[in-house]
N, C-alpha and C positions, 0 to 999 in steps of 0.2 A: 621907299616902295619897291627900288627891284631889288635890293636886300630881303626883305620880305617874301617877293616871288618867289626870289632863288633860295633862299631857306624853306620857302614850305613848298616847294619844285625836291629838292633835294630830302626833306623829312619824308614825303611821298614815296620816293625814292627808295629810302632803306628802309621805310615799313611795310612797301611793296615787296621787297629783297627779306625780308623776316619772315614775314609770312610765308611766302611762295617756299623758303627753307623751311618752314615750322612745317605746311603741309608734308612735304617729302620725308618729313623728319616721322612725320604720325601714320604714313603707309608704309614705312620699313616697320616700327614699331606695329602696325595690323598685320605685314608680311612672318616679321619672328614670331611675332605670339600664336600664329597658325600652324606653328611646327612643334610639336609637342616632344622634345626629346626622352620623354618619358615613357611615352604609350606603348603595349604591348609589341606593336609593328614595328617600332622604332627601335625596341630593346633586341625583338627576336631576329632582323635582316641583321643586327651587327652582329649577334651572338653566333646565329648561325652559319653565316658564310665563311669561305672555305675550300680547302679539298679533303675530301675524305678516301682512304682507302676502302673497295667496302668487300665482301662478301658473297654471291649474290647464291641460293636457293631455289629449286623448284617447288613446288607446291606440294611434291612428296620429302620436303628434306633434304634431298638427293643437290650436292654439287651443283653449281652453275656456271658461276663462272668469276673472277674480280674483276672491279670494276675502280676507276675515277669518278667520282663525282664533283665537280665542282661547281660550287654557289656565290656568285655576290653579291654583293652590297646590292647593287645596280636592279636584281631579280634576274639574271642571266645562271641560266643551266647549261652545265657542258658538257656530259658523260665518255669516257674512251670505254673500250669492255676490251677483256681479254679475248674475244670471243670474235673478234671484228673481222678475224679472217677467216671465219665460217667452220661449218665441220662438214665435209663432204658426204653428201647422203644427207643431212638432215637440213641444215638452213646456208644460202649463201655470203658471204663476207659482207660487211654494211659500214657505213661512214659512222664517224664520232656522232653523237648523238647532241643535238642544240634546242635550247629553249629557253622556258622560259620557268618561275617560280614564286609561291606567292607566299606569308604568313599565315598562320591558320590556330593563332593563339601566340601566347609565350615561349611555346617548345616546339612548334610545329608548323610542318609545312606542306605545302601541295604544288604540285610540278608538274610540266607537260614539256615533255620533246619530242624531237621526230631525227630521224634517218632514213637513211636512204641504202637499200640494199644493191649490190654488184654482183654480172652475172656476167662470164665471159661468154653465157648463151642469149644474152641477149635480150631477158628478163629481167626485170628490176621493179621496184614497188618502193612503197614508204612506209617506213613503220611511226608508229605514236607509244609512248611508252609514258604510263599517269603513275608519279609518286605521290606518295603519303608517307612524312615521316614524321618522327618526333627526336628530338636532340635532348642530349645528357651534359646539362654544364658543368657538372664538376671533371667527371671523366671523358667528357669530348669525345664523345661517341655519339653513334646514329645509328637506328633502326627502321625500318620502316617495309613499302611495297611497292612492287611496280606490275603497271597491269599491262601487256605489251597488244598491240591492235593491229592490222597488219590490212595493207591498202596496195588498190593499184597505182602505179605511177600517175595515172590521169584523176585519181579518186581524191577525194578532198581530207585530211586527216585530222581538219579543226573540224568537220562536222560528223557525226556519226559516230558509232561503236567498230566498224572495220569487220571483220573475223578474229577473230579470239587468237591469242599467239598465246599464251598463258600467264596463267599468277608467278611471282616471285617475290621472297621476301630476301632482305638482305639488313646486314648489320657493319656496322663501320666504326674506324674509327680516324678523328682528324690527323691530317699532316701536318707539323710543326717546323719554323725552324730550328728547334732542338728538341 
């Protein structure tokens, strides 16, 4: 008889110990199969990310200025401009520009960052600048647009249109290490 308890104490035991492992085993198994390594968003943040040299244009054509752009994995934007230390008379000097970026197909994507303008008078604001662009896999290139918004410091620059800073298109192409 306690032979018996303790065998079916113990059988209890490790099929208690199976199962409780079998569950954990069937919610990693529901965790992987919810990640689709295949789907367009999943193809396009690997494809994409990055640094790009780029280009940038005014909306007449005309020069603007180069820029960094860089993209990860993660959906982090990071942009440097050539242009960060202003051109006196027309805009004042502003910080690297941060955000954020999303998929928008298999070759495309849409971006949002912000900066922050420097004035040794005293004035300073926040800019928002919205890409749109689309990627080239063979030749690792990018083209796209940035529409630039222009805020006050105290202004909120996730909500609203700002005042118009202008259109710019630009064209890129990736950094490699070789």
């Amino acid at each position: 008889m306690k032979i018996r308890k303790t065998l079916l104490g113990l059988t209890i035991g490790v099929l208690s110990t199976v199962s409780i492992l079998d569950i954990w085993n069937i919610q990693k198994v529901k965790a992987d199969s919810l990640i689709d390594t295949n789907s367009e968003l999943t193809v396009c943040s690997k494809f994409v990310a990055g640094t790009y040299l780029t280009t940038i244009k005014d909306a007449s054509g005309k020069f603007a200025s180069r820029a960094l752009i860089t993209l990860t994995e993660e959906g982090n934007l990071i942009t440097s401009d050539s242009n960060q230390g202003g051109i006196t008379g027309q805009f004042d000097p502003f910080t690297t520009s941060q955000g954020t970026w999303a998929c928008n197909g298999k070759k495309a994507i849409t971006g949002r960052a912000l900066n922050f303008s420097l004035s040794n008078k005293g004035g300073s604001g926040i800019a928002r600048n919205d890409y749109k662009a689309t990627f080239n896999p063979r030749t690792q290139t990018v083209e796209g647009t940035i529409e630039l918004r222009l805020f006050a410091l105290q202004g909120n620059p996730l909500q609203g249109n700002g005042q118009n800073g202008g259109s710019f298109f630009f064209t890129g192409q990736q950094v490699t290490a070789r």
